[in-house]
N, C-alpha and C positions, 0 to 999 in steps of 0.2 A: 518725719512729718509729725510722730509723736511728743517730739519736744517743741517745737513748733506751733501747735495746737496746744499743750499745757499752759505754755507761760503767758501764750494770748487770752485762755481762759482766766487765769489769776488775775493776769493787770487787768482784763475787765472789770472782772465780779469784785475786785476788789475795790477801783475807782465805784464802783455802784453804790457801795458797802461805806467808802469812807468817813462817814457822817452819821453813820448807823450803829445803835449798840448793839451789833450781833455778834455772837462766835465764831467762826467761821474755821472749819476744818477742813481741807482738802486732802486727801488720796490718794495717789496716783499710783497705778499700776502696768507697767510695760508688759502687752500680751505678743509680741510680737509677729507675726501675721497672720493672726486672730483668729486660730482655727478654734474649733469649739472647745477643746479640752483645755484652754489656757483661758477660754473666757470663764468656763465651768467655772476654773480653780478661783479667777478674781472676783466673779460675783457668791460664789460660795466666801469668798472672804470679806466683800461689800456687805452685804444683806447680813449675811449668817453670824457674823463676828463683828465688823463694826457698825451694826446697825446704821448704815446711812438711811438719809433723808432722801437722797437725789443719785443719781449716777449716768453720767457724762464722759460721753469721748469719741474716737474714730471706730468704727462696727462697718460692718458691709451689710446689706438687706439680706445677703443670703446667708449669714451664718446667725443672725440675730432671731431667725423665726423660731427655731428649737425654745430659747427662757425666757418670751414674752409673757408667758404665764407666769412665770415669778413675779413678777410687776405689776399683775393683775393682782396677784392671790396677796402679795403684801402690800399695794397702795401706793409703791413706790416708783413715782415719774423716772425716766427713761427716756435722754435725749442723747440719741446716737446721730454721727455727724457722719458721714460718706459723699464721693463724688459723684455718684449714679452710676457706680457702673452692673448693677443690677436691678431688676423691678421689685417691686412690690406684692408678694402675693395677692392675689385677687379678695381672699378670705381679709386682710389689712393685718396686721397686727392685733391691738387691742388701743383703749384710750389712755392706758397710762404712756404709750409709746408716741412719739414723736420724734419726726425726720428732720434732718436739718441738711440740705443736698443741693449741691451744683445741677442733681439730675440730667448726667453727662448721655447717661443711654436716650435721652431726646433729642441732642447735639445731632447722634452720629444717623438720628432717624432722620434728622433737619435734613441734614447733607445729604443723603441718600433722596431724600425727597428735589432738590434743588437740584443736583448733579443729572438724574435722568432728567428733568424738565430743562435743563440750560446749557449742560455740556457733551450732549453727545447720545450717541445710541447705542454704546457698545461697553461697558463699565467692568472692571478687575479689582475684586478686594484678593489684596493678599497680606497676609498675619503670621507672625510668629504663633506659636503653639501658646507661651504665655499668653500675650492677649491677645487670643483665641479663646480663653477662659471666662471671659467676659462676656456681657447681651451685647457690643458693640457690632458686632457680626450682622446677627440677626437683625437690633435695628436698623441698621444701613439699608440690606434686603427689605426689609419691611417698608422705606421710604422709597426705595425705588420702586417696589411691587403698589404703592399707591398711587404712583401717576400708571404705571400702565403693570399689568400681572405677566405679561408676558415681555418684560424686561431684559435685551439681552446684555446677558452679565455671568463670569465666572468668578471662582474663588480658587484659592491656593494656599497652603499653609505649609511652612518651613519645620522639618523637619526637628524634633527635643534635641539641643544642644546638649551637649556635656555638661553635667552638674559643673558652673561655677563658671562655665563661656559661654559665647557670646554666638545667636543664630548665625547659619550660613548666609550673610545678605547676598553673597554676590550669587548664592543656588538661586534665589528669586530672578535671576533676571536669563536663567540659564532653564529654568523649569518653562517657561511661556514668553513668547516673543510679545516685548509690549505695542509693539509699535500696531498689534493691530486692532488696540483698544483707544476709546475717544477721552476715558477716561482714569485713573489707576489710585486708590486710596490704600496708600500701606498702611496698617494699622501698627504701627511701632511706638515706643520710648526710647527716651533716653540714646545711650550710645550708639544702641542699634537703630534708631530713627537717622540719625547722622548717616551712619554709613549708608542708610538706603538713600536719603537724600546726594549724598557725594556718588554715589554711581548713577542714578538715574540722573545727574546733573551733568558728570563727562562725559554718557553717555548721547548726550544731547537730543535727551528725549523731553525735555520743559521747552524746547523750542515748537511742539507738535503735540502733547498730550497736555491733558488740565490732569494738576494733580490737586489731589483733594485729602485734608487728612484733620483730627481731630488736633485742639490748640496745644497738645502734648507733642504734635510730632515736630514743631520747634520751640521745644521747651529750651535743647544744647544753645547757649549762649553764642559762640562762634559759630559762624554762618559765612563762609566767605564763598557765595555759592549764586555771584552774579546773573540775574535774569532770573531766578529760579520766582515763579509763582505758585501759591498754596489756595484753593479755597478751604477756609475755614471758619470758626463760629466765635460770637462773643457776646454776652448776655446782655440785652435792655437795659438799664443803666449803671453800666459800667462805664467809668470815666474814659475817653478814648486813648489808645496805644495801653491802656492797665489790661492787661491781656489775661485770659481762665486762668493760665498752670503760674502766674506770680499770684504767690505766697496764699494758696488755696486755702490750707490746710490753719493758718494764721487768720486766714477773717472767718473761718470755722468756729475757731477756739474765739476770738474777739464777739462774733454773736451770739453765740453762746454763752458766755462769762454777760455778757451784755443784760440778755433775755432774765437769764436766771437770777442777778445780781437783783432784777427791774421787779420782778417777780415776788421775790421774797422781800423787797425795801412796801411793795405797793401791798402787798396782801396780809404781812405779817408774818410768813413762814412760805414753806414750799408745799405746793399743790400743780398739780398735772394744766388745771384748766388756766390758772396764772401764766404757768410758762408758755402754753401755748398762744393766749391771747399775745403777749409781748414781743416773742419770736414773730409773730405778724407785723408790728407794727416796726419793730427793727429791718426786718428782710419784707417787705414787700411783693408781693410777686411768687412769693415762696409759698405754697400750703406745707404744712408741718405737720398734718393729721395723716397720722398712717394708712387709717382705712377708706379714706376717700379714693375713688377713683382718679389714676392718671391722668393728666392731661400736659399739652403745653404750657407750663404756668405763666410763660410772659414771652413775649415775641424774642425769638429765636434769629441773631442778623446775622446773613452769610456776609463772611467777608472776604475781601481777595489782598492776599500778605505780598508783596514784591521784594525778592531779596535783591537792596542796589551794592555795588562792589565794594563801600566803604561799611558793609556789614548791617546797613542800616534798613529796618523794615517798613516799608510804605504802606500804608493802609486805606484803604477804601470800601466804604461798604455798597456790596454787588447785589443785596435780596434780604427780605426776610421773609420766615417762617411761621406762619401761624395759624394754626391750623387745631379744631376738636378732634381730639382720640380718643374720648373717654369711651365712644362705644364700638371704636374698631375691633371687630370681628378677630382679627389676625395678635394684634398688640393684646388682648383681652386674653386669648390662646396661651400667647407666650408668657404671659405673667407666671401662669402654673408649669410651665411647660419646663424640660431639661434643657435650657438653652445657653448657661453658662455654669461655670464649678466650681472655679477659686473660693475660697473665704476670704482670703485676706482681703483689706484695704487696696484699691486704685495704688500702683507705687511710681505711677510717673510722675512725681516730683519729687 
């Protein structure tokens, strides 16, 4: 996703740039899953030694809250890109910070809000321990607990794998009988999304249950998994079938490079309040200001996915979501609250 996000950032800022006498030096440093001791070491070598101007890339909200004061204390803009799969602290960052975010933990709040109101009375999140590490949990809960607080709904979590394999999917279906839920949202990626999808699917439990899962958990290309339906989500103007988990992390680096390129052509150099005004006007719908309070930024469409036998996914959209959170009580809580751990970046794509 890192080199993905790089090269979309250069051919932006660059096409911005081409008609500009600037210099332009670019950076790059691979933290890979961005725990704090690795970003320590890159922004100790940004700041401290090459005096940059700006500093850009994938960060999670929750390992970035620790050097937001470096940013402060030297003047230097700060636009970190993530998929949402953390909040915001409530306190915000500071003003030289700026988000630039699919804001995926509002997706999994959508669903959880839409699923009890549409599909049922009886709902099952089950998750691997990975992403279990994330607020997708909690917001889900939180969306159900808004249409009614006394929601009936269990949770399950699979068992830490083996450093370097792959959860038990088939313990999921041997830990709780699904059959006597209305509804069942695995929280998976990647390979192990597949395999839950392939047994819940011979199991011929999509003939009787809605499943429901974020737009990662058919990210797997091959799908030969006839009849199977998904509710899931896809943001306000996105062109139709261009689905979240294609090339996330590429129109990350493309607005970005974009913003900043626009920024420093229109103002004369780099400044915090530059970037952020132009990140507006490129991404719409998006606020970029750290400290503001959450909300839905832009209507939120459930969508229902049909997988047909030639592999092909049919598309329809079933609801949308929109809804103010700026002052829920509960989403307000979790912001500060211990509710997810990872640092790294989202890795399902």
């Amino acid at each position: 996703m890192g080199k993905h996000f790089d090269r979309a950032f250069r051919k932006a800022i660059e096409a911005e740039l081409l008609n500009e006498e600037v210099e332009l030096e670019i950076i790059t440093k691979m933290i890979g899953q961005g725990v704090p001791s690795y970003i320590e070491k890159a922004l100790d070598e940004f700041i401290g030694y090459h005096d940059v101007d700006m500093v850009v890339g994938l960060v999670s909200n929750k390992v970035i809250d620790g050097f937001v004061e470096r940013f402060e204390k030297k003047g230097v803009p700060l636009l970190i890109n993530n998929l949402g799969e953390h909040f915001i602290p409530t306190k915000g960052f500071n003003a030289n910070v700026i988000v630039n975010s699919e804001h995926l933990w509002q997706h999994s709040w959508a669903l959880g809000r839409y699923a009890a109101q549409s599909l049922g009375k009886k709902g099952l999140i089950i998750s691997s321990v990975y992403d279990a590490g994330y607020a997708f949990i909690n917001c889900f809960q939180l969306g159900i607990l808004s249409v009614d607080e006394d929601f009936d709904h269990d949770l399950r979590l699979l068992p830490m794998p083996e450093a370097g394999s792959l959860s038990d999917i088939k313990l999921a279906f041997e830990m709780v009988d699904m059959s006597e839920y209305d509804f069942v949202i695995p929280l998976f990626c990647g390979e192990e999304a597949m395999l839950f999808l392939e047994e819940f699917h011979g199991r011929g439990y999509h003939e009787e249950i809605s499943l429901v899962g974020l737009p990662f958990l058919l990210e797997t290309k091959e799908k030969h998994l006839p009849g199977l339906e998904v509710y899931s989500t896809v943001m306000t103007g996105q062109p139709e079938g261009e689905w979240l988990w294609r090339e996330s992390f590429a129109k990350m680096g493309e607005s970005s490079g974009k913003a900043t390129g626009q920024a420093i052509r229109e103002t004369k150099g780099l400044n915090t309040e530059g970037i952020v005004n132009f990140l507006k006007e490129i991404k719409p719908g998006i606020n970029p200001v750290s400290t503001d309070i959450p909300r839905l930024m832009e209507d939120v469409l459930i969508v229902r996915l049909n997988i047909e036998g030639n592999n092909h996914l049919n598309f329809s959209q079933v609801g949308k979501v929109n809804a103010d959170i700026s002052n829920d009580e509960k989403i307000v809580q979790s912001r500060d609250s211990l509710n997810s751990a990872w640092m790294n970046s989202y890795l399902a794509v």
